[in-house]
Steps between C-alpha positions, in 0.01 A plus 500: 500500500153427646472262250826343580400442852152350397661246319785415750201473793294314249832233435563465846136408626538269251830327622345539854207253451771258355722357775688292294640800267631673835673148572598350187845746411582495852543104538791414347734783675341461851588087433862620391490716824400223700638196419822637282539793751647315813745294300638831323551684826696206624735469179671767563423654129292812639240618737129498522626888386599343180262240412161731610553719236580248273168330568329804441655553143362158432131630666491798253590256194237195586257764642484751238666293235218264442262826578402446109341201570181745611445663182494206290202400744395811398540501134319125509209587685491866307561738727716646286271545231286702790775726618543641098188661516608722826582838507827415749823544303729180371742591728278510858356178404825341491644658823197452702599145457881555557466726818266142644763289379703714739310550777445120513851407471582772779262317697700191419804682593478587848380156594794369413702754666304485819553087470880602462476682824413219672754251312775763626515775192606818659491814315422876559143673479643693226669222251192339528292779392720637216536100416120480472500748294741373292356190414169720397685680257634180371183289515303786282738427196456132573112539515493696168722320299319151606164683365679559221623180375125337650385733173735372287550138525292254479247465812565090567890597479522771705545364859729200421710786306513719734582181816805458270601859430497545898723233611801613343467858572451435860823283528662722258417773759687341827151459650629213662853503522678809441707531168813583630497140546452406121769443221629769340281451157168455720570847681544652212176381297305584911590897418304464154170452772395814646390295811827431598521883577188454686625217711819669580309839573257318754808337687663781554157758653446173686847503658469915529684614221314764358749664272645237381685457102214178560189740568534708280576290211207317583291776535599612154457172337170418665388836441567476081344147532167588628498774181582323252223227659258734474571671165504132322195427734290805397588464136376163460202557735388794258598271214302229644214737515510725197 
């Protein structure tokens, strides 16, 4: 554990002395919040209730998605190579840098929702606590699973695969627009995305509905997600190292 936290404050001084990693996953919700934001509260579609915690599905993708990006740094500049020779287990290394994924992308978080609040989001103390909370679940399987693949593929592919991979599963999610919009045949493939759950989970703590068939189900799925993020994670982190 004490190693765990070492690592975690060692990640996050690191992110602090680099203003442009705080800002970078955050920019292309806050302009969707901004400029798309006023134009969806007017169509009559949804709310600032239902876009917010849209945008915030799309923060923990962009954020934490491209969070692999850091390790191939790593792995270039051998920092890797460094770490092998440490006494701290496979599996601290690797969530040391998951846990600052997510404490970055929380960050992230509540600067949208606070620009939300003044855009004319309204939602109670609580769904926006539990919703935080759910996105941090979330965002650890997104953080792990991007460090996996940064191991796997090659290093010059990885962020132009991963830009494409996230597109589709944030408008496959109703980030934007909600689903029960789509066609039949596009609803169906949305429920094969586990952030879909997530989406629908947010929008309903954010409009108070705490019990919900929504919260729960998104609870479960986000829940199973961050495991199985972390179990395919950890084995090719300790793979990676052996």
């Amino acid at each position: 554990m004490n190693a765990l936290l070492t690592l975690t404050g060692y990640y996050l001084r690191g992110t602090a002395k680099n203003r442009f990693a705080l800002v970078f996953g955050a920019v292309q919700p806050m302009l969707y919040l901004l400029l798309f934001g006023p134009l969806f509260a007017r169509s009559g579609v949804g709310s600032w209730g239902t876009l917010v915690p849209g945008l915030l599905i799309q923060l923990g993708l962009v954020s934490t998605g491209l969070a692999g990006f850091g390790i191939v740094i790593d792995h270039r500049f051998g920092v890797l190579e460094r770490l092998r020779v440490t006494p701290v287990s496979r599996v601290s290394l690797l969530l040391g840098r998951v846990l600052r994924d997510s404490v970055v992308m929380l960050v992230q978080a509540v600067a949208i929702i606070v620009i939300g609040y003044v855009l004319g989001l309204r939602a109670p103390l609580a769904g926006l606590l539990l919703g935080l909370l759910l996105i941090t679940v979330m965002s650890i399987g997104v953080a792990a699973l991007s460090y996996a693949a940064a191991l796997t593929i090659r290093q010059e592919l990885f962020a132009p695969l991963i830009s494409t991979v996230v597109i589709p599963l944030m408008l496959l999610s109703g980030a934007l627009l909600p689903m029960s919009l789509a066609p039949a045949w596009l609803d169906v493939v949305s429920r094969f995305t586990p952030f879909r759950y997530a989406v629908e989970a947010l929008r309903a703590l954010f409009a108070g509905s705490y019990g919900s068939a929504e919260v729960v189900w998104g609870v479960i799925v986000s829940l199973t997600f961050a495991i199985v993020g972390m179990a395919v994670g950890t084995k090719r982190f300790q793979k990676e190292n052996a």
